[in-house]
Backbone as CSV, one residue per row, in Angstrom:
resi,resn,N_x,N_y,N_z,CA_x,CA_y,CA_z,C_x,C_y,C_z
1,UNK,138.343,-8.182,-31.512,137.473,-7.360,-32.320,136.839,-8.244,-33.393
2,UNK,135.453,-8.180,-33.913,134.563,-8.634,-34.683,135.467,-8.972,-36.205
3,UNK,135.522,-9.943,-36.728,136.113,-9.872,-37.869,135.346,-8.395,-38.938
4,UNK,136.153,-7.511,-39.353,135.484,-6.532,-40.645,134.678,-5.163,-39.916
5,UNK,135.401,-5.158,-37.862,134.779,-3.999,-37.656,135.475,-2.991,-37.767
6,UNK,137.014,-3.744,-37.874,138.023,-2.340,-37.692,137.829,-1.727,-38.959
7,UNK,137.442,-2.334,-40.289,137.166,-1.884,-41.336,136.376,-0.624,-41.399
8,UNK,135.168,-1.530,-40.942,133.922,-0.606,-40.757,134.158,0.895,-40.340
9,UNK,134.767,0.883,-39.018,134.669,1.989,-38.408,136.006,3.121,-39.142
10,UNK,136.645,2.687,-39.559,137.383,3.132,-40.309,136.695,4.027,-42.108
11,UNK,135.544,3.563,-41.961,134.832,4.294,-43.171,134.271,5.201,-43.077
12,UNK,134.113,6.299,-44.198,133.536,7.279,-43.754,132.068,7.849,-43.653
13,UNK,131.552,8.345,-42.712,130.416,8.466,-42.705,129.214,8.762,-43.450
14,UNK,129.465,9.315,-44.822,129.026,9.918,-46.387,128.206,8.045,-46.895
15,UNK,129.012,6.919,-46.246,128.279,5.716,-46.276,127.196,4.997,-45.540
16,UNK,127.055,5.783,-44.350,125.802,5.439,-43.672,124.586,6.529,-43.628
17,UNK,124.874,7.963,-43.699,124.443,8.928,-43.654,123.120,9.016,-44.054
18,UNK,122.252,9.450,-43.238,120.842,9.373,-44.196,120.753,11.061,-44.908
19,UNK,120.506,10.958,-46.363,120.356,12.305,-46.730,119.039,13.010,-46.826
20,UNK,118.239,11.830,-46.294,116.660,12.901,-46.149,116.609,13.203,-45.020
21,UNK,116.378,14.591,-45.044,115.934,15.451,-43.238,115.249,16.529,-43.007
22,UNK,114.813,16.864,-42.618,113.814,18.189,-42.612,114.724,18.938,-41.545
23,UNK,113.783,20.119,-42.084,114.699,21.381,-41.442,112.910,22.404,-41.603
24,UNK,112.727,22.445,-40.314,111.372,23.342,-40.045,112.393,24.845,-39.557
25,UNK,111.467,25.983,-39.768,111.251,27.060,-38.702,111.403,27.150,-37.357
26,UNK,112.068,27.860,-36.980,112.305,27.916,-35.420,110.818,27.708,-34.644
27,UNK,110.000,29.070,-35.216,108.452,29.163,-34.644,107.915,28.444,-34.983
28,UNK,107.982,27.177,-35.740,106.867,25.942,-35.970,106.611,25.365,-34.206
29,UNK,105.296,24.855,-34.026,104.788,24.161,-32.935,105.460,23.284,-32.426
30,UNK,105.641,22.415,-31.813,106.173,21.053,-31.469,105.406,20.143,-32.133
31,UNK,103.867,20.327,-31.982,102.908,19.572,-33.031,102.981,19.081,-34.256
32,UNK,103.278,20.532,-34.999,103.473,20.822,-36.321,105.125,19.486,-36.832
33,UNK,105.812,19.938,-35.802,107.410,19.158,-35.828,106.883,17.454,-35.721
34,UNK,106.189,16.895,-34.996,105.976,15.823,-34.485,105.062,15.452,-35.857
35,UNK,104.521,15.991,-36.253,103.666,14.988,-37.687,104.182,15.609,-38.410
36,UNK,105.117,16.637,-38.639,106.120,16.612,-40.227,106.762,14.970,-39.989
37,UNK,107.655,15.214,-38.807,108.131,13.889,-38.483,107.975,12.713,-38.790
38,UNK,106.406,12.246,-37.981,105.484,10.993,-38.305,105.466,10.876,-39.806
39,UNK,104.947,12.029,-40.399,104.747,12.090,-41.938,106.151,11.453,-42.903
40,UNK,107.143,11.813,-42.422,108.600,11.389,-43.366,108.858,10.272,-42.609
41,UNK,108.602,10.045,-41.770,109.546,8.744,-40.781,110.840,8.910,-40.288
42,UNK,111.116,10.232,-39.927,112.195,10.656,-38.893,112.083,10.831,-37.618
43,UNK,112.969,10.299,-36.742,113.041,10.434,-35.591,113.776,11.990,-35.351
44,UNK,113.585,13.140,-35.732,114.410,14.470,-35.738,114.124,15.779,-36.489
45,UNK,114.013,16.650,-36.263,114.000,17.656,-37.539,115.142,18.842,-36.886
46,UNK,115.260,19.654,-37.749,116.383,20.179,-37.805,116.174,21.686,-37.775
47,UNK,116.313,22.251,-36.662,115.771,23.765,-36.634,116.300,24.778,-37.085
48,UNK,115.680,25.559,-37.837,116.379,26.840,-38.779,115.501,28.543,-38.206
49,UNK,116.545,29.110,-38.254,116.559,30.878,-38.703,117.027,31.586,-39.237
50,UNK,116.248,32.164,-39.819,116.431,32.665,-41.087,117.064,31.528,-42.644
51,UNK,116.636,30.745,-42.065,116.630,29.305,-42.671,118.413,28.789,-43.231
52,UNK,118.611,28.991,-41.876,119.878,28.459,-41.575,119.639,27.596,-40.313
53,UNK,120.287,26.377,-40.157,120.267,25.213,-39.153,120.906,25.454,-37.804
54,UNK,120.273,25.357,-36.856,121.156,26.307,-35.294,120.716,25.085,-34.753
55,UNK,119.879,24.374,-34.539,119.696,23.297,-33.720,118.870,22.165,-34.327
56,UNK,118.442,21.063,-33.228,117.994,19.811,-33.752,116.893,19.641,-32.535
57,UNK,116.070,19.197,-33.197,114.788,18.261,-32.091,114.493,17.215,-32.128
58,UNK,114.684,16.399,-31.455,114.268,14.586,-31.551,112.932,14.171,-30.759
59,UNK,112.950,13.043,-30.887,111.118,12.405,-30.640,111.489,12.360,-29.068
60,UNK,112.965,12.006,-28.665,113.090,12.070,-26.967,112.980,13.718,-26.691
61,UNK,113.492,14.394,-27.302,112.847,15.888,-26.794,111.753,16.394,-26.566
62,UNK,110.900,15.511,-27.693,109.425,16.057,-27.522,109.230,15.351,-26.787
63,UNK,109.679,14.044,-26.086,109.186,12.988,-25.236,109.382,13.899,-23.420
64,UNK,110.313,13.854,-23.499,111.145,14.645,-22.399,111.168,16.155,-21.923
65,UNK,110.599,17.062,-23.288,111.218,18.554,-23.091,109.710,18.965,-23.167
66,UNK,108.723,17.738,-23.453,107.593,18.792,-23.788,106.096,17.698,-23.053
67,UNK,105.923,16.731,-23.675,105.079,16.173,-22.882,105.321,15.489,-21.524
68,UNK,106.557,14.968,-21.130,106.260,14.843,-19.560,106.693,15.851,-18.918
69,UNK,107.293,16.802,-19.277,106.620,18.315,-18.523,105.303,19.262,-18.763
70,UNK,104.668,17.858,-19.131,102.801,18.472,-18.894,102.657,19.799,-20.072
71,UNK,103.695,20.301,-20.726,103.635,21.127,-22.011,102.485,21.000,-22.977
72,UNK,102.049,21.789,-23.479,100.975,21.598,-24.493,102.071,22.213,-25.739
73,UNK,102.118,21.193,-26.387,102.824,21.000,-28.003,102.086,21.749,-28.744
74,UNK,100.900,21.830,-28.705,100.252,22.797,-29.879,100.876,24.362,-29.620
75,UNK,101.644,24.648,-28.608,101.477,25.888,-28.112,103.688,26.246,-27.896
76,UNK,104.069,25.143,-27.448,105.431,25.560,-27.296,106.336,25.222,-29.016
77,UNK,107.158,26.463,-29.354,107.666,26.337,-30.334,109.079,25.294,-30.299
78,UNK,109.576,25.212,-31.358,110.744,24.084,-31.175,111.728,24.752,-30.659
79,UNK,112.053,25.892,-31.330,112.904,26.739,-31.200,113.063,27.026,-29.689
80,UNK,112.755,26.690,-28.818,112.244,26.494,-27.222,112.965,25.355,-26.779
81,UNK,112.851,24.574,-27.482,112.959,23.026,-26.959,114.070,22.360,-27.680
82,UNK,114.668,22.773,-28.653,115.834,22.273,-29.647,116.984,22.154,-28.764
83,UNK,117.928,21.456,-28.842,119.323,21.112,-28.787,120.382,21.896,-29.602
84,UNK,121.020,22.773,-29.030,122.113,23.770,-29.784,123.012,24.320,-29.128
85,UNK,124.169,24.817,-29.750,124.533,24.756,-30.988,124.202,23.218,-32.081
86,UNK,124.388,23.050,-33.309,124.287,21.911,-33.985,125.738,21.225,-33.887
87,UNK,125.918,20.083,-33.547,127.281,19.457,-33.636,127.297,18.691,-34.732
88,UNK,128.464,19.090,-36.057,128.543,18.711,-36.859,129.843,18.342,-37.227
89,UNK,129.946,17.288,-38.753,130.808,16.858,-39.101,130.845,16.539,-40.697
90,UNK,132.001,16.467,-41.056,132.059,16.603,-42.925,131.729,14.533,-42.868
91,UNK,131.467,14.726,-44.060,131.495,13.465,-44.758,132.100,12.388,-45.044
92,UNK,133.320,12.990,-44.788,134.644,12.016,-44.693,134.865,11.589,-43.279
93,UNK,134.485,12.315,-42.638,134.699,12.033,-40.920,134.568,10.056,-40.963
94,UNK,135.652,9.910,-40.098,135.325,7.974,-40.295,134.261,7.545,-39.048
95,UNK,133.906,6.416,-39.101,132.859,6.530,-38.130,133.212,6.095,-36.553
96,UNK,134.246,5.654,-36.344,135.089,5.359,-35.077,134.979,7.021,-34.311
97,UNK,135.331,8.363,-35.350,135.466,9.874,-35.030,133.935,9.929,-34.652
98,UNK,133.125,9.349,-35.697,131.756,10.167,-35.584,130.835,9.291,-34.152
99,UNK,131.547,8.238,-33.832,130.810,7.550,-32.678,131.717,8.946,-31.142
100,UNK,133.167,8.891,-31.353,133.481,9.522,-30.193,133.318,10.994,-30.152
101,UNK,132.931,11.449,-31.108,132.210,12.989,-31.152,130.441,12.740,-30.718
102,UNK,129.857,11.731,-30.712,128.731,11.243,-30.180,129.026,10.945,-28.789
103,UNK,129.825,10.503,-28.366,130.054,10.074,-26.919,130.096,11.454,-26.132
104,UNK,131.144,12.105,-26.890,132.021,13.331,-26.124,130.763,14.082,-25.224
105,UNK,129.846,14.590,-26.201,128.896,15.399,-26.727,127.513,14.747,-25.734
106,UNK,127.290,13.810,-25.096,126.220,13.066,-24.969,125.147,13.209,-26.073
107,UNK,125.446,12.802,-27.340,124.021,13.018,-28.372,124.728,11.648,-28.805
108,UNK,122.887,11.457,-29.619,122.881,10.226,-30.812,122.667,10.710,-32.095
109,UNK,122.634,12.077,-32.385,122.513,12.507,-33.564,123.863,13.571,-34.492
110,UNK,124.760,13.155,-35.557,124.804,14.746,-35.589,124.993,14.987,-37.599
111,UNK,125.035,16.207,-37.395,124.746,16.743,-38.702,126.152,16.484,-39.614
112,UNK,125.654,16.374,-40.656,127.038,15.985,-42.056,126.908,17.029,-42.480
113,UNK,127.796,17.794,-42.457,127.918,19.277,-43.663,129.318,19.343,-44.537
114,UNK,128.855,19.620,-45.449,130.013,19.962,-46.790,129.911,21.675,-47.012
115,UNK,131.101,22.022,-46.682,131.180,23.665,-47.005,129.882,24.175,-46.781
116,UNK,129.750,24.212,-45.302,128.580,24.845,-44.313,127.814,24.566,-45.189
117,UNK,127.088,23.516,-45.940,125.607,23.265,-46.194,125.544,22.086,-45.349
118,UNK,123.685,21.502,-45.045,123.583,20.368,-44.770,123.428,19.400,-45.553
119,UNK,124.326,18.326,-45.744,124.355,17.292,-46.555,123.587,15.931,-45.873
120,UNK,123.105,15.798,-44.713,123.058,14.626,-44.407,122.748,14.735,-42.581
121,UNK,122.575,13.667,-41.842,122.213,13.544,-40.752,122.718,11.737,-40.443
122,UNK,123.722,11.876,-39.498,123.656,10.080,-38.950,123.707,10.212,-37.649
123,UNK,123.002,8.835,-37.576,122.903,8.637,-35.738,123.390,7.470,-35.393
124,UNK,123.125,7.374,-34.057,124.085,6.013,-33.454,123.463,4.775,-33.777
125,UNK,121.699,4.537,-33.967,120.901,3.612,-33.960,121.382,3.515,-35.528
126,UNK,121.741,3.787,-36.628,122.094,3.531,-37.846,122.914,2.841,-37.793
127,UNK,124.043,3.698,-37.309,125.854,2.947,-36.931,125.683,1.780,-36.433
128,UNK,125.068,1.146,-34.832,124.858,0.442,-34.092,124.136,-0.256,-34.458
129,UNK,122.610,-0.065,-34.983,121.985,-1.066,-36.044,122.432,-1.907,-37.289
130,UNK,122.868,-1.515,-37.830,123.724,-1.674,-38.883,124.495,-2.513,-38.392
131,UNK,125.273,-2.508,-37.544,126.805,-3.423,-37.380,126.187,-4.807,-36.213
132,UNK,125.301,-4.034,-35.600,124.268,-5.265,-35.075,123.513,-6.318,-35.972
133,UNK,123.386,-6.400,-36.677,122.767,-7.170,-37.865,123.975,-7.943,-38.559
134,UNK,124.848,-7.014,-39.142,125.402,-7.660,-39.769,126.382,-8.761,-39.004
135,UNK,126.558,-8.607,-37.526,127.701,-9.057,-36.836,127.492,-9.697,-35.568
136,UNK,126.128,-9.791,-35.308,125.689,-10.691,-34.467,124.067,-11.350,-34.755
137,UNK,124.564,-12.189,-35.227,123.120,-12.900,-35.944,122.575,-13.754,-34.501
138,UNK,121.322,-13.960,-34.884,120.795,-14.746,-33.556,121.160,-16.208,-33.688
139,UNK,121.502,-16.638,-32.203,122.049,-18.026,-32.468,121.168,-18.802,-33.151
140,UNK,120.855,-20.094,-34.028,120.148,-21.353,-33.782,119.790,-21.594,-32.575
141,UNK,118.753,-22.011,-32.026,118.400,-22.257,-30.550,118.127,-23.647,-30.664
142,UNK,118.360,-24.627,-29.409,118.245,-26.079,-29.155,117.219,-25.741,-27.863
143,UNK,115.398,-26.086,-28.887,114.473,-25.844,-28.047,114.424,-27.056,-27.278
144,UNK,114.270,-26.659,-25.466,114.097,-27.849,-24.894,112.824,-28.910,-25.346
145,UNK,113.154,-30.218,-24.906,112.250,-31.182,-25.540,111.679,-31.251,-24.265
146,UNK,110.196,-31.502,-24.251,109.379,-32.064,-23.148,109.165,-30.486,-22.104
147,UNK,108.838,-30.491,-20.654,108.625,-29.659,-19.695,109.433,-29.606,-18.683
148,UNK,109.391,-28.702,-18.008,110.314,-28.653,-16.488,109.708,-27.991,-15.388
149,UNK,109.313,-29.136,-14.427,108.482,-28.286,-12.943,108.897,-26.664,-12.543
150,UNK,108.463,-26.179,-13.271,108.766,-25.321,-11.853,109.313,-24.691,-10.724
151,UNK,108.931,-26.173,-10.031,108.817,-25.755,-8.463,110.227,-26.660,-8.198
152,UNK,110.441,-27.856,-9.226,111.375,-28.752,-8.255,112.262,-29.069,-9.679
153,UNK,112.207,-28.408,-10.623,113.332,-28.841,-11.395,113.050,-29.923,-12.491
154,UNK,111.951,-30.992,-12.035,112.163,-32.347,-12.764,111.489,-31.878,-14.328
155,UNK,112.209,-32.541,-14.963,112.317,-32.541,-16.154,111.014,-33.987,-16.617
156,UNK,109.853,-33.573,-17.584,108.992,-34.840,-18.123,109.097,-34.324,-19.623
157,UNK,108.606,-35.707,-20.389,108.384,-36.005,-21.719,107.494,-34.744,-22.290
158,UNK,106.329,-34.466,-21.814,105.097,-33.704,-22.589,104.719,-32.911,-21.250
159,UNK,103.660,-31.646,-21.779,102.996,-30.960,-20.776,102.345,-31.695,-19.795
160,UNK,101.520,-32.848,-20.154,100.186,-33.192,-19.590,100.900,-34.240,-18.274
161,UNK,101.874,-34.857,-18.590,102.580,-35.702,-18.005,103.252,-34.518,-16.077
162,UNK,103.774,-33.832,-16.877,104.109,-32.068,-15.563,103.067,-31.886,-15.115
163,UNK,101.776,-31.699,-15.642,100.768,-30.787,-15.159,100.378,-31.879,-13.963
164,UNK,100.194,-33.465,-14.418,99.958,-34.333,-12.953,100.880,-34.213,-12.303
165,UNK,102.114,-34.640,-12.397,103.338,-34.462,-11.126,103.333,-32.995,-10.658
166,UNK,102.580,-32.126,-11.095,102.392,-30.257,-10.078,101.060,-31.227,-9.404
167,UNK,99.665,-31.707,-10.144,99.148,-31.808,-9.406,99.121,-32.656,-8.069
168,UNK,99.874,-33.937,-8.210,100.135,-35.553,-7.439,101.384,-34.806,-6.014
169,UNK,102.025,-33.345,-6.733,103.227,-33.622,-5.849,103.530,-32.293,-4.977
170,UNK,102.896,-31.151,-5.730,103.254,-29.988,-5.823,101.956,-29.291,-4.746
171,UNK,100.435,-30.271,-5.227,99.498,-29.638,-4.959,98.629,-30.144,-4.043
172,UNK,98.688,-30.966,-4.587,97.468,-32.277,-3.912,98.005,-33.443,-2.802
173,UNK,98.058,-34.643,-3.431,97.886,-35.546,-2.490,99.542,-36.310,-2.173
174,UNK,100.062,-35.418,-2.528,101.703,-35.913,-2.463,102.106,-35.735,-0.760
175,UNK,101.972,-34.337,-0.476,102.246,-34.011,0.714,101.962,-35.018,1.644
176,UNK,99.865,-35.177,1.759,99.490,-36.224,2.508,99.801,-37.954,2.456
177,UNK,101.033,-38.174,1.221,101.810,-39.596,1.076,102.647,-39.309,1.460
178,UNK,103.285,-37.761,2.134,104.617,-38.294,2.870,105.520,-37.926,1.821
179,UNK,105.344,-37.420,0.703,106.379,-36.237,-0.137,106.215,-34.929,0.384
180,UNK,108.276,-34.631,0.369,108.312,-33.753,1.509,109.140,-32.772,0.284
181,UNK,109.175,-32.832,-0.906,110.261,-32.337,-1.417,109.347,-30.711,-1.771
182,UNK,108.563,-30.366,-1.820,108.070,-29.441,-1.681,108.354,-28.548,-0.731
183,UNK,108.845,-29.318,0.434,108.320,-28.454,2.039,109.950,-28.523,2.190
């Protein structure tokens, strides 16, 4: 295990949690949902009746539930297309719980509530982003020096030096000298 993940996952979710989220109307459009969305920079909004939270809609729902089933969004409500019941969890929940209540469930999203209010919203791309960054940095890379055919492997100093041995060997007049390493 990653040095500082058993930590991690061991914390509780009230630390990654994003606390901005919208919560539209059941009867709002899909439209209407999709540029509240665009407008805040959420991938989600959070569907209410009687302005209480019963379900959730994500950008793959509208991707999936509404435009590649040829749907016209101006016209189908969310409340149609939402994900529900809401699967939720308190704040303290650690995040090792809140990844396998994500698994259980097939979702990447779920709701943080404190004494049935909504406090919050985390998803897996937070969790997983997050611990991706901090815990696998990109190597240093050892860029190769010079070029490599292609066709046959050989390794030269500079481009221009390859581009004749494709043309002398690969293309042209190699064959007719009786280089066979092509063939």
């Amino acid at each position: 295990m990653l040095p500082g993940l058993e930590d991690f996952l061991k914390k509780p979710v009230r630390s990654y949690m994003s606390t901005e989220f919208l919560v539209l109307d059941e009867e709002k459009t899909v439209s209407a949902a999709a540029i509240a969305m665009r407008d805040k920079g959420l991938g989600s909004v959070l569907v209410a009746k009687d302005d209480k939270p019963i379900g959730i809609v994500t950008e793959r729902d509208i991707l999936n539930k509404v435009v590649a089933s040829g749907l016209d969004p101006s016209q189908v409500k969310i409340g149609e297309v939402m994900s529900s019941p809401l699967i939720s969890i308190s704040p303290d929940t650690s995040v090792d719980e809140a990844l396998a209540t994500m698994a259980r469930h097939n979702i990447r999203r779920l709701v943080v509530k404190e004494r049935d209010n909504v406090v919050g919203v985390i998803s897996q791309t937070v969790i997983v982003g997050d611990r991706r960054a901090e815990y696998a940095p990109l190597p240093d890379l050892d860029l190769p020096k010079g070029a490599k055919c292609p066709y046959c492997g050989s390794q030269f100093s500079d481009k221009s030096t390859l581009s004749k041995h494709i043309d002398r060997i690969h293309i042209g007049s190699g064959l007719l000298e009786g280089d066979t390493r092509r063939w």
